[in-house]
N, C-alpha and C positions, 0 to 999 in steps of 0.2 A: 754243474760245478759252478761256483763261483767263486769270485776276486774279493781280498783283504786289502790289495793295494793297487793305488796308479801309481805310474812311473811318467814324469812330465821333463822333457827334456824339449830343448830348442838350438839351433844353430849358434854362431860363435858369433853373428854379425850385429850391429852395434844396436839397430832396434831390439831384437829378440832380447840382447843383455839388460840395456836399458829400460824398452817401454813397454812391451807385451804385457795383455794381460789374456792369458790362454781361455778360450772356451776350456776348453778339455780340463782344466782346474776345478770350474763348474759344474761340470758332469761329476767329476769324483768327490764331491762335496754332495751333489745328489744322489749319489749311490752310494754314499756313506763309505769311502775307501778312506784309506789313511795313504798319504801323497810322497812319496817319494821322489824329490826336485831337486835340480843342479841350482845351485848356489850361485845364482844372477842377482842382481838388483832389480830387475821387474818381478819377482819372483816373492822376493822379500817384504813386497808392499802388498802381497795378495793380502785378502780378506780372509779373517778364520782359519788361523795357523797352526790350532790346536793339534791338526791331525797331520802334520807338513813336518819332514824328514830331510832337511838340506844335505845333501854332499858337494866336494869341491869337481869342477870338470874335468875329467879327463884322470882322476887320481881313484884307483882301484881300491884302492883300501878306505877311500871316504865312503864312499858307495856301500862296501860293504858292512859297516860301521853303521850308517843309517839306517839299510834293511835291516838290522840287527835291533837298531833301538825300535824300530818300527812294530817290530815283531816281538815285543816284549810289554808296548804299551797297550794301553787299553783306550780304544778308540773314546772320546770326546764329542757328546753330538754338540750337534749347533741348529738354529734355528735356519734351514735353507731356504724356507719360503719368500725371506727379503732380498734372494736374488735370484728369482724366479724370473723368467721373460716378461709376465707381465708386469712385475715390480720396477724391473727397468725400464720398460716403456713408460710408464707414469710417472717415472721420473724425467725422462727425457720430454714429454708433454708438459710437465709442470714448470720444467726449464724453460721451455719455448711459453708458455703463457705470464710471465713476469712482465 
């Protein structure tokens, strides 16, 4: 069996709203899910939003509104191999060698 969608939710506390940036977003961009995420500001600045399903926290009916639009579009691929482990390490090397 396999998944159509991640579900990416985080705590109310003021980093996860603000500044995370989830591994787990990652994964579902590499396993080609279409994302269904609570409507943070760290959230909103992810990379490659094409397949990204905002709802509001805590409100039942944004939720299901989302999985609804989710489930009616047609996944968008994206190029993932520019954020791949290795891709970030090279950049983080290249940062440090300046």
């Amino acid at each position: 069996m396999t998944s159509s969608y991640g579900l990416l939710i985080n705590s109310e506390d003021k980093h996860s709203r603000l500044f995370t940036s989830p591994l787990k977003y990652f994964e579902y961009l590499a396993a080609n899910l279409k994302t269904i995420a609570v409507n943070y500001p760290s959230h909103n600045v992810l990379p490659e939003q094409q397949n990204m399903y905002l709802f509001e926290n805590n409100n039942l009916e944004s939720f299901e509104n989302s999985v609804q639009k989710a489930s009616i579009s047609q996944y968008q691929n994206i190029a993932i191999e520019k954020y791949s482990l290795d891709n970030r390490v090279k950049k983080l090397i290249n940062l440090f060698m300046i």
